[in-house]
C-alpha distance (Angstrom), angle and dihedral (degrees) to the residues before:
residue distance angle dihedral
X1 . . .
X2 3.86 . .
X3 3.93 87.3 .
X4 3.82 88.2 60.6
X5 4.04 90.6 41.3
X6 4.03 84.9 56.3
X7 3.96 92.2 59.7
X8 3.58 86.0 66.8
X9 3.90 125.8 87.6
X10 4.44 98.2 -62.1
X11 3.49 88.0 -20.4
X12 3.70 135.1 -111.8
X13 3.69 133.4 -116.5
X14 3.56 140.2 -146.6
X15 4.33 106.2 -127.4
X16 3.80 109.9 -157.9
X17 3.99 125.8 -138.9
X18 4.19 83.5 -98.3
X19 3.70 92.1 59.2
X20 3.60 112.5 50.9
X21 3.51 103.7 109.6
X22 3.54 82.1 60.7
X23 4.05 91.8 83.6
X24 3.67 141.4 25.7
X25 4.07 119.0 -110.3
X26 3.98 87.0 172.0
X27 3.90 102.8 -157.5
X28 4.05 94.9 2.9
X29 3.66 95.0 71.5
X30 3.62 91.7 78.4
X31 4.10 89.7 62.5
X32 3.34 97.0 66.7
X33 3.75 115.6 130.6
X34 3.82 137.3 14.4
X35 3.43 131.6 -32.8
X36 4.01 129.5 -170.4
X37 3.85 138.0 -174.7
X38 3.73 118.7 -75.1
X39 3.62 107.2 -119.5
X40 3.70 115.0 -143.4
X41 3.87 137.5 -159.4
X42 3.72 111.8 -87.5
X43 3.44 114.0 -101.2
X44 3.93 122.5 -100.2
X45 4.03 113.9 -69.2
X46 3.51 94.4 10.4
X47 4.31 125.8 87.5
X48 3.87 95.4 -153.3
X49 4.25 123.8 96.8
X50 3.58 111.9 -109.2
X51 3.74 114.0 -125.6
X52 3.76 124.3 -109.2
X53 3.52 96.5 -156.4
X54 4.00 129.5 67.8
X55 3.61 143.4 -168.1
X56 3.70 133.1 -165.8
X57 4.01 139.2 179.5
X58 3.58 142.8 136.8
X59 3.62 115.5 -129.1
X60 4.21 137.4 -168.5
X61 3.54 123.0 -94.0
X62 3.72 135.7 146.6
X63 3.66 103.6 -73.6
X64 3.85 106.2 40.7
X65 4.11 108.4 -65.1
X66 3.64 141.1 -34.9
X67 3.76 110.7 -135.1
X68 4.09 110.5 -147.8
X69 3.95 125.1 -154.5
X70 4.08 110.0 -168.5
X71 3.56 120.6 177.9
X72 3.48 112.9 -145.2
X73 4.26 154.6 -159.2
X74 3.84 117.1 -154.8
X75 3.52 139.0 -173.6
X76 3.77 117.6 -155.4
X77 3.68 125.6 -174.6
X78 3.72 132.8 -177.0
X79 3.60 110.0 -166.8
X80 3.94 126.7 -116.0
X81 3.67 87.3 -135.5
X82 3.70 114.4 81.0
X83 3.74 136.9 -172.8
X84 3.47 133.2 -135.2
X85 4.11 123.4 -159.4
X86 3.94 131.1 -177.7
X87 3.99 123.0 -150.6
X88 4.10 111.3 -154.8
X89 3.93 102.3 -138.6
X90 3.84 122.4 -170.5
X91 3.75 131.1 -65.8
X92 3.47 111.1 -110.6
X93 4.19 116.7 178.9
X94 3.65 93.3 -16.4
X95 3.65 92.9 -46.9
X96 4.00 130.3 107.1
X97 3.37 117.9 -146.0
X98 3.78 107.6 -149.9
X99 4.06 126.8 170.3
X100 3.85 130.6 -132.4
X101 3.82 121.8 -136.2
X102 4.11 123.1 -178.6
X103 3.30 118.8 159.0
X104 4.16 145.7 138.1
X105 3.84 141.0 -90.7
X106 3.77 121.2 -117.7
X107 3.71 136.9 -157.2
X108 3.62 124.2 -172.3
X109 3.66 132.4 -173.2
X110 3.89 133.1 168.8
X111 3.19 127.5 -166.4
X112 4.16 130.2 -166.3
X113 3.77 123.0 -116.8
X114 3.56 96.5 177.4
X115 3.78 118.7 119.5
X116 4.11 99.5 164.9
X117 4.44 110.5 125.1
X118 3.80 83.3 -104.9
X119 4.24 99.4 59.7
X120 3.93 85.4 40.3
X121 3.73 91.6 53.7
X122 3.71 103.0 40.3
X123 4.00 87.0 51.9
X124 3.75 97.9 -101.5
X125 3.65 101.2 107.8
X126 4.09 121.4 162.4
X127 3.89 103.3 -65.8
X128 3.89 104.7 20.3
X129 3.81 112.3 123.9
X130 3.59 103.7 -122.5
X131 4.41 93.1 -178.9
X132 3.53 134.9 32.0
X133 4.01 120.9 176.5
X134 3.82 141.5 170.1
X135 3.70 136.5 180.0
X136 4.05 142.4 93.3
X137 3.36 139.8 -64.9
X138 4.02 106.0 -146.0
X139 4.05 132.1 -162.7
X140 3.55 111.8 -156.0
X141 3.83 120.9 -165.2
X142 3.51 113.5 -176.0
X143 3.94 140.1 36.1
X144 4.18 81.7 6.2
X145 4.05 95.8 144.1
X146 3.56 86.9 -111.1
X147 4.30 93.4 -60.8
X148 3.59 116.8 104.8
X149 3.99 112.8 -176.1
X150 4.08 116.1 49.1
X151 3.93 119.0 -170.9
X152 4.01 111.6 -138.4
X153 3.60 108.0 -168.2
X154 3.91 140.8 167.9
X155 3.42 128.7 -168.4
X156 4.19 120.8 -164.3
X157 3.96 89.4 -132.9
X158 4.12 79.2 77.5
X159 3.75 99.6 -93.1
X160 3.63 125.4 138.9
X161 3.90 127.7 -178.3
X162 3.56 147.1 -170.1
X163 3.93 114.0 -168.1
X164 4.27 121.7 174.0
X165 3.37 131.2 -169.9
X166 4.06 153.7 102.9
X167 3.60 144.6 -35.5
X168 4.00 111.0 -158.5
X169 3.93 127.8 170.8
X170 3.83 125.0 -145.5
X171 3.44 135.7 -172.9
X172 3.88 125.0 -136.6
X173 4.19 97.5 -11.6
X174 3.99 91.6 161.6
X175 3.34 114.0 -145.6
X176 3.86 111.2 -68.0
X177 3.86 96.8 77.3
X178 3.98 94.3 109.4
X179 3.71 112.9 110.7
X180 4.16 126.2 -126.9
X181 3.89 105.3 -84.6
X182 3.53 117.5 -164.6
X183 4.02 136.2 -161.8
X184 3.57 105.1 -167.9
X185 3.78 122.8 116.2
X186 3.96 115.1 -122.0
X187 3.67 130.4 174.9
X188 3.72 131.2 -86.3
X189 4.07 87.3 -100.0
X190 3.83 93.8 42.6
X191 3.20 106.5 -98.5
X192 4.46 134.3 127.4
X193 3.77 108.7 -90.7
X194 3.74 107.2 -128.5
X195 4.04 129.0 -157.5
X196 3.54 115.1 59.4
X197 3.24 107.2 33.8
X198 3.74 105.0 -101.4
X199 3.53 106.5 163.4
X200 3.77 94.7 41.3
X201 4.09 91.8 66.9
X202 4.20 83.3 63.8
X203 3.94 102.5 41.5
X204 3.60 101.1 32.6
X205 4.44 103.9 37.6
X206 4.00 104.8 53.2
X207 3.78 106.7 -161.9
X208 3.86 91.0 -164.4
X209 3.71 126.9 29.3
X210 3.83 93.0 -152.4
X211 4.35 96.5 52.2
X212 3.79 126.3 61.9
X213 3.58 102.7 -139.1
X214 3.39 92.9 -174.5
X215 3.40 91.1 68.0
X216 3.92 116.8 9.1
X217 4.02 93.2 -176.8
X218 3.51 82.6 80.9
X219 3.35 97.8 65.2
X220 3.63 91.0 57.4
X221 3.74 87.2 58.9
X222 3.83 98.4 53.7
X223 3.79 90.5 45.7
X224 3.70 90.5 46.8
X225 3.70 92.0 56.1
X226 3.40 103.6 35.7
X227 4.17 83.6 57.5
X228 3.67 93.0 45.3
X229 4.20 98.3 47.3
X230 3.83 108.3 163.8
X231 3.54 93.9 -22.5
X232 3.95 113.5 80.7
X233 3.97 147.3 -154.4
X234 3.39 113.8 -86.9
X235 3.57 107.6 -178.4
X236 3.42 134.2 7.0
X237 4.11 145.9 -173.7
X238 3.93 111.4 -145.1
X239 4.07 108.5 -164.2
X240 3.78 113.6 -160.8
X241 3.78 123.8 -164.5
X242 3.75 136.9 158.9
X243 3.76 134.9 164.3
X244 3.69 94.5 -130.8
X245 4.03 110.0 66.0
X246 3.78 103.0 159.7
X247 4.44 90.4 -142.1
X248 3.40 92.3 39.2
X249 4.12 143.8 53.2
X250 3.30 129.9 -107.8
X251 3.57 153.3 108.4
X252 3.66 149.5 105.3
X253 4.04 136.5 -42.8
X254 3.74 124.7 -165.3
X255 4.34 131.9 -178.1
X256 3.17 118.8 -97.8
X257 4.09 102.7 -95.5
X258 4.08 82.8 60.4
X259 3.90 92.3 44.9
X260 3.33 92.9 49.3
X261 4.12 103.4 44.5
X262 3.79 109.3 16.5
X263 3.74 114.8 11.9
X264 4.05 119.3 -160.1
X265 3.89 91.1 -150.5
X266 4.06 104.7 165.7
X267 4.10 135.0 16.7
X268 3.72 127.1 -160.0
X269 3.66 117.2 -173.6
X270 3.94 139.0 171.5
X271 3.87 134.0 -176.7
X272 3.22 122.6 -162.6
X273 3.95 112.4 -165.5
X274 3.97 106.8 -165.3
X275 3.93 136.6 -164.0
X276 3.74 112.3 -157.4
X277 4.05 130.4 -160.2
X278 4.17 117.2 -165.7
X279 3.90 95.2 7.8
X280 4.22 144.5 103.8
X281 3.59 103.2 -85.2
X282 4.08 121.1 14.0
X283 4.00 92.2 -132.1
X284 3.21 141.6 44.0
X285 3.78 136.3 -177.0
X286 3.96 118.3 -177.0
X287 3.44 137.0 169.9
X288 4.04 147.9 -170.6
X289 3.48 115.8 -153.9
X290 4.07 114.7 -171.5
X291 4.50 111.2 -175.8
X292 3.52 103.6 170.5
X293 3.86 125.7 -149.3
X294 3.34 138.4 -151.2
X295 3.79 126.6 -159.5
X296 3.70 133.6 154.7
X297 4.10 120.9 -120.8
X298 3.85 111.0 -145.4
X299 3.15 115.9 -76.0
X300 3.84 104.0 1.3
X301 3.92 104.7 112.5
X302 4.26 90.3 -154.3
X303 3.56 112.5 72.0
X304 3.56 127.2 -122.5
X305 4.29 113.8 -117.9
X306 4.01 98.1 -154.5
X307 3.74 112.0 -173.3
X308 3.90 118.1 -140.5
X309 3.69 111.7 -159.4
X310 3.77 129.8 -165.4
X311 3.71 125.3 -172.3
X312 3.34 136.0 174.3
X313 4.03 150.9 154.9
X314 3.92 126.6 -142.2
X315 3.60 141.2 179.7
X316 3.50 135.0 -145.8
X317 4.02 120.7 -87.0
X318 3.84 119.0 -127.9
X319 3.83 110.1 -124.1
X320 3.95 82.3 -113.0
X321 4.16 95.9 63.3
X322 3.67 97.4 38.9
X323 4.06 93.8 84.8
X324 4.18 89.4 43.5
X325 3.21 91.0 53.7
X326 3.32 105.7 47.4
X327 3.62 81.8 52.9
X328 3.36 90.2 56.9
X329 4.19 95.3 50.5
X330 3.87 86.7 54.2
X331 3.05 97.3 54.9
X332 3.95 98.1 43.2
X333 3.61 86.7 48.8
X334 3.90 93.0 59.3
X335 3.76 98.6 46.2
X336 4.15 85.7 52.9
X337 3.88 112.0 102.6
X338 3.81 90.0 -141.7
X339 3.84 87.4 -142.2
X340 3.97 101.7 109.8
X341 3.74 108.1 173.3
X342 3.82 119.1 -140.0
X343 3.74 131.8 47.6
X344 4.32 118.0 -27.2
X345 4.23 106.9 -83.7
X346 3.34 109.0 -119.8
């Protein structure tokens, strides 16, 4: 494999588990390994863990849209084998200019743990994998445009994207650094849709007592603090990426089917990687995820933007779990029907 990376540009190369002191991955480095859904205490009344991780999206359907809440488990991995790439720039004075790339592999999975009528019917019953993703985070050192971690991500629904950012550390943030996150739809030039009522389905029918699905960031919040209790996060690495950098490229390409029906035209996402003192767990990583999608309801010449949010918060495998549970994934993976109704996840 690295001999076929080296044909490329100034080559790339494969670094295994043995060698990664050999290179720097700057903020990445503390990714490495396995990460799985926080499970927390059911809530009151009710015997059954409440799910740390949350998905939401309106989708097409006859009469306007259906909008879709799925609670979710997820297993993340970033691999222990990295890759590093060069780019050969121009020669300017005698001198090339030539960029430096390392960065890791990613796998992510999610799986549904919804078993209301509505999940079963919409073909996301308890146990079907609803995402699957690949690709590479990168940390670029030099000549980056002033970003210096990109996202590279493909999706099998026919989604490709390209998302750049920054890494930043903080020290002592608390727990009320999460941003307002909002689900409603709003036209291309900002505005409220009017007519049917769009917005009203979201704020006025909650699907699940326990998650605001007007805003999911909160949920992050409540889970954060509940985890933390007297104790507190000490330190903390924030990773911000979007597709739409006004200096810089980026973004995200779908086939045609998805171009032409339901187009994925924008994603904002933001990790937050956290080290805890006095609470539950001892780490933390969470993340909001914000694609935004844009598809026409008969009739209406301005198209709708519908945001479809994903949030979640994971935990660190032990070395001993990581083999069970990949098990586990496997299997899940087999049992699903693979025929998930509505528009492609993304």
């Amino acid at each position: 494999m690295t001999e076929q990376l080296n044909q490329f540009g100034m080559g790339a190369r494969f670094i295994p588990p043995n060698q990664l002191d050999e290179i720097d991955l700057g903020p990445l480095r503390q990714l490495i390994g396995q990460w799985e859904s926080v499970v927390l205490p059911p809530q009151a009344g009710s015997s059954t863990p409440t799910a740390s991780g949350w998905n939401v999206i309106s989708v097409p359907a006859e009469k306007g849209f259906i909008f879709e809440v799925i609670p979710y488990k997820e297993n993340l991995k970033f691999s222990a084998v990295a890759v590093e790439a060069g780019n050969r720039g121009p020669v300017i004075n005698g001198t090339q200019f030539n960029q430096e790339i390392t960065g890791l592999f990613y796998e992510q999975q999610i799986i549904s743990v919804c078993d209301t009528d509505f999940c079963n019917e919409r073909g996301f019953k308890n146990g079907t994998v609803i995402h699957a993703e690949t690709g590479l985070f990168l940390y670029i050192t030099n000549y980056s445009s002033g970003l210096n971690i990109a996202r590279l991500g493909t999706v099998p629904h026919g989604n490709a994207l390209l998302a750049l950012g920054n890494a930043t550390d903080s020290t002592d943030p608390g727990t009320t650094f999460f941003p307002e996150s909002s689900a409603l739809a709003f036209n291309l030039d900002g505005s409220a849709p009017g007519g049917l009522g769009y917005n009203e389905n979201i704020t006025l029918d909650p699907q699940f007592a326990e998650f605001n699905q007007v805003d999911p960031n909160t949920f992050l919040q409540s889970t954060l603090e509940q985890i933390v209790g007297s104790g507190s996060v000490t330190s903390m690495t924030t990773f911000d990426l979007t597709t739409k950098n006004p200096d810089a490229t980026g973004g995200i390409l779908n086939i045609p089917f998805i171009q032409s029906n339901v187009t994925a035209t924008t994603m904002d996402f933001t990790l937050w990687l956290e080290n805890i003192s006095g609470g539950s767990e001892t780490e933390l990583l969470q993340y909001s995820q914000t694609v935004n999608l844009v598809f026409p309801l008969g009739g209406n010449v301005t198209p709708i933007v519908w945001p479809h949010i994903s949030i979640s918060t994971m935990k660190r495998m032990p070395e001993v779990l990581k083999q069970a549970n990949k098990a586990e994934m496997l299997k899940s993976s087999a049992l699903s029907s693979g025929n998930t109704p509505g528009v492609p996840q993304l």
